[in-house]
N, C-alpha and C positions, 0 to 999 in steps of 0.2 A: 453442523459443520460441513455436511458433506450438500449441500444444497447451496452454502455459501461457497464451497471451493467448485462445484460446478460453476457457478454463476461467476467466478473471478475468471477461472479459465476461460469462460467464454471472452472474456473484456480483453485478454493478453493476445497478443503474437503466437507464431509457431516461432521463434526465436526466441522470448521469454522463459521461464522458468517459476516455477511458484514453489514454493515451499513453507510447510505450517514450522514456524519458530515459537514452540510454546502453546500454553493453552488457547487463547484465543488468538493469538498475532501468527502475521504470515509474512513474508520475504517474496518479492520478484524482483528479480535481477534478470535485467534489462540490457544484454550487451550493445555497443554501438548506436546508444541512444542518448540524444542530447537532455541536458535539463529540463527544459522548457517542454520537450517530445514527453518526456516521461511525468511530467506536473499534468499534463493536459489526457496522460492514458491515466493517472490515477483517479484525477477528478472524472472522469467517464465513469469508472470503475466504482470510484463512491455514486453516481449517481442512480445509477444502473440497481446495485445494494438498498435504496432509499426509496424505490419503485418496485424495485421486487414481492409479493405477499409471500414471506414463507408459510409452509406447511404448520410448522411447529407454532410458531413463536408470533408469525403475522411479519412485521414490522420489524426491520434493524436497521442501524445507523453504524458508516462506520471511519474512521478517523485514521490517517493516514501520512508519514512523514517517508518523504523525499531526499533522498541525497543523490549528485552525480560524483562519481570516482576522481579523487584527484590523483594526478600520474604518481607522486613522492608519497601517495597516505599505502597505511596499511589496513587489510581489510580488518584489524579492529576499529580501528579509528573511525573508518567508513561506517561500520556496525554503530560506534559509540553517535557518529553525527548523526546518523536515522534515529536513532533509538531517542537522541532529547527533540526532533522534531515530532516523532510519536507522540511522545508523553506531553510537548506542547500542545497537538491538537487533541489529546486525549483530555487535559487540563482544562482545555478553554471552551469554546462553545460546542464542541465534540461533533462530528460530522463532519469534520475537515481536513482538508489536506494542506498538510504545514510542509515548507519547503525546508530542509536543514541551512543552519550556519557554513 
């Protein structure tokens, strides 16, 4: 974990934020950053992950959903759209980054 949150931070901004939500799953919240900005820092981010040799383990993959803020949501809601674009590209060919509803 601590080899992959190096390697995340490396991919982020100094205006970013990362934080571990849970066992494996992590959160960067992105202020002042468009949809399309932030699809294109994730998929970096999964690549970068899919190149890396760990220490440990060798090889990981990892799978990653997108949401931008809507001005009327509330940050569950936001939580709730990431979270089924997660579990979509955790579902399907894994290694990917799925953009939320």
């Amino acid at each position: 974990m601590q080899e992959f949150s190096k390697i995340a931070k490396s991919q982020i901004r100094q205006t970013d934020q990362l934080a571990r939500w849970g066992g494996e799953e992590f959160i960067i919240a992105m202020p002042h950053t468009r949809l399309d900005q932030a699809l294109t820092l994730a998929e970096r981010a999964r690549e970068t992950v899919a190149a890396h040799n760990f220490s440990i383990v060798g090889s990981l993959t990892t799978s990653m959903g997108v949401a931008g803020y809507r001005l009327d949501e509330t940050p569950i809601a936001l939580l709730e759209r990431v979270d089924g674009a997660l579990y979509r590209a955790k579902t399907g060919v894994r290694n990917q980054v799925e953009r939320a509803a």
